[in-house]
C-alpha positions in Angstrom: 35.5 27.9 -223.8 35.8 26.1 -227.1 33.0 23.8 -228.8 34.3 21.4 -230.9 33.2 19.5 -233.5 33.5 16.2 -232.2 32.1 17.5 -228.8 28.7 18.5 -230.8 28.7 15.3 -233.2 28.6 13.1 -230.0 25.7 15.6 -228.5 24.1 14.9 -231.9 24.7 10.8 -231.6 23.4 11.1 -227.8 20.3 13.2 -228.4 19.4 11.0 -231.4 20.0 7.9 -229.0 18.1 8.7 -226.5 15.1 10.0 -228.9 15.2 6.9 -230.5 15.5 4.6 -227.1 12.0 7.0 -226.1 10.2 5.9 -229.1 10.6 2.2 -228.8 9.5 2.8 -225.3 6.6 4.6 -226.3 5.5 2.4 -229.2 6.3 -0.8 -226.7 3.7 0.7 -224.4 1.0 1.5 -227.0 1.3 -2.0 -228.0 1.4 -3.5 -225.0 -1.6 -1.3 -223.6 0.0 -0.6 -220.4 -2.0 -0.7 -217.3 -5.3 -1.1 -218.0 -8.0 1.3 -216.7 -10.6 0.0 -214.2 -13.6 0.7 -213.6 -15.0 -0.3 -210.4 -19.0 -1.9 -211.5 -21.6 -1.1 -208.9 -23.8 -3.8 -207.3 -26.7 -3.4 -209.0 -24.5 -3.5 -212.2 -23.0 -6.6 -210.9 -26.5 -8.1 -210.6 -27.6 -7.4 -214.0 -24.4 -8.4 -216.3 -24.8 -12.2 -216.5 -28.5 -11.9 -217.9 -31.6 -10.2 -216.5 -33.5 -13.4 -216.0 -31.5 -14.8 -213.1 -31.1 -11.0 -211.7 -33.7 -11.1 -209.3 -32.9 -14.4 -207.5 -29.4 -13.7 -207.3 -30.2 -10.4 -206.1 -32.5 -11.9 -203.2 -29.9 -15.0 -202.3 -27.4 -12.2 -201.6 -29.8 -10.2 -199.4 -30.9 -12.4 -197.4 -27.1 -14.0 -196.9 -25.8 -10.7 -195.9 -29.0 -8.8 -194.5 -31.5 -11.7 -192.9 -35.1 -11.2 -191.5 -34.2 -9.1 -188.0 -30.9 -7.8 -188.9 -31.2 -3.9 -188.7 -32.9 -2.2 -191.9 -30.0 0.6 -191.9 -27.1 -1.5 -193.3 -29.5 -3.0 -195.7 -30.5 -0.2 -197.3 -26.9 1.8 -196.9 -25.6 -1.3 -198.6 -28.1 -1.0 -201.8 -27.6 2.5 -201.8 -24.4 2.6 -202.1 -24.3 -0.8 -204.4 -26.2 1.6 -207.0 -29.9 1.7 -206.2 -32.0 4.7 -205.4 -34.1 4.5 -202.5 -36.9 5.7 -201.1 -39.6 5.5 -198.5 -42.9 3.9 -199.8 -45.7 6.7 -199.1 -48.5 4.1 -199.5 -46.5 1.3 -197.3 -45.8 2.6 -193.7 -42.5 1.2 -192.8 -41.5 0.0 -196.1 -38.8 1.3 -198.4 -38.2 0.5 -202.4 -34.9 0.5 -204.3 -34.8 0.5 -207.3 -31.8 0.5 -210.5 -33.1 1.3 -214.0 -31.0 0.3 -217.2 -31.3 1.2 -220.3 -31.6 -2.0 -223.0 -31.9 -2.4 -226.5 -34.8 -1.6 -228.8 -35.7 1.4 -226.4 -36.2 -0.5 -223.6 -35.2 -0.1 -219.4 -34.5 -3.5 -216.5 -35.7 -1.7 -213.6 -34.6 -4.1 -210.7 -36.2 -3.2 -207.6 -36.4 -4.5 -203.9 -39.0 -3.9 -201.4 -37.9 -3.7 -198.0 -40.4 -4.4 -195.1 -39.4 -3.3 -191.7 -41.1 -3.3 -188.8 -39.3 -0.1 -186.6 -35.9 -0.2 -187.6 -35.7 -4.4 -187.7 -36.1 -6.4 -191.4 -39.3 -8.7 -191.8 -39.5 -9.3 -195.7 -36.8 -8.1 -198.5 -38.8 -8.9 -201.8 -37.1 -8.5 -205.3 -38.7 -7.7 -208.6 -37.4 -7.3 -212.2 -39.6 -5.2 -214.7 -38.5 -5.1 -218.5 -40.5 -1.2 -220.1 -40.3 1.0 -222.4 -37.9 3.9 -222.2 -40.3 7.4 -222.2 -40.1 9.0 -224.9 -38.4 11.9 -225.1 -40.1 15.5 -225.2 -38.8 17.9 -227.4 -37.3 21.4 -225.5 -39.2 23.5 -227.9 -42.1 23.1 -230.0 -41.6 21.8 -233.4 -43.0 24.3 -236.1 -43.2 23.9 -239.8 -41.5 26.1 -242.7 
């Protein structure tokens, strides 16, 4: 079989073709930004991005729309759990649970929205909101620091 010249210089205008039809794609798509990447924002995220001051209300008109006094305490706190906020039983509270979301701000400071749940058995009687504004901790150096 016999390659001629003609046969290679229309390889050669095809190759370059297609390279160049690949690079307008490519440089269309980094303009365009193709599909943008989403990232899903948690409740407790959700709660906190339209200003810390309103946070707490907000917070509590959703509660009590979704989980009111005498609805079962399990989907309540499934829901914040999985909405972003950590959870725990209260040791000095029998029967009551606090869930709580810590941001970090500027200026080294953290939002710590929280909700206390009361329950009596496994039934809601109270959901009460709160939104504290601290100081980060400081952070402890691994090693001790020595001098030269």
């Amino acid at each position: 079989m016999n390659i001629t010249f003609e046969a290679l210089r229309t390889f050669r205008t095809a190759t370059v073709a297609v390279a160049i039809i690949f690079s307008g794609l490519a440089s269309y798509a980094s303009l365009a930004g193709g599909p943008e990447q989403v990232r899903p924002q948690n409740e407790a995220q959700r709660f906190m991005s339209s200003g810390l001051y309103n946070s707490e209300s907000r917070l509590a008109q959703e509660l009590n729309l979704l989980h009111p006094v005498g609805s079962h305490a399990g989907s309540l706190l499934s829901h914040l759990a999985r909405g972003g906020f950590d959870c725990q039983a209260d040791m000095r509270n029998i029967g009551s649970y606090v869930c709580t979301f810590s941001r970090p701000l500027s200026f080294q400071r953290v939002a710590r929205l929280g909700t206390t749940v009361n329950t009596s058995g496994r039934l809601i009687t109270g959901i009460s909101p709160s939104l504290r504004v601290t100081q980060a901790p400081a952070v402890q150096p691994s090693q001790p620091l020595t001098a030269l």
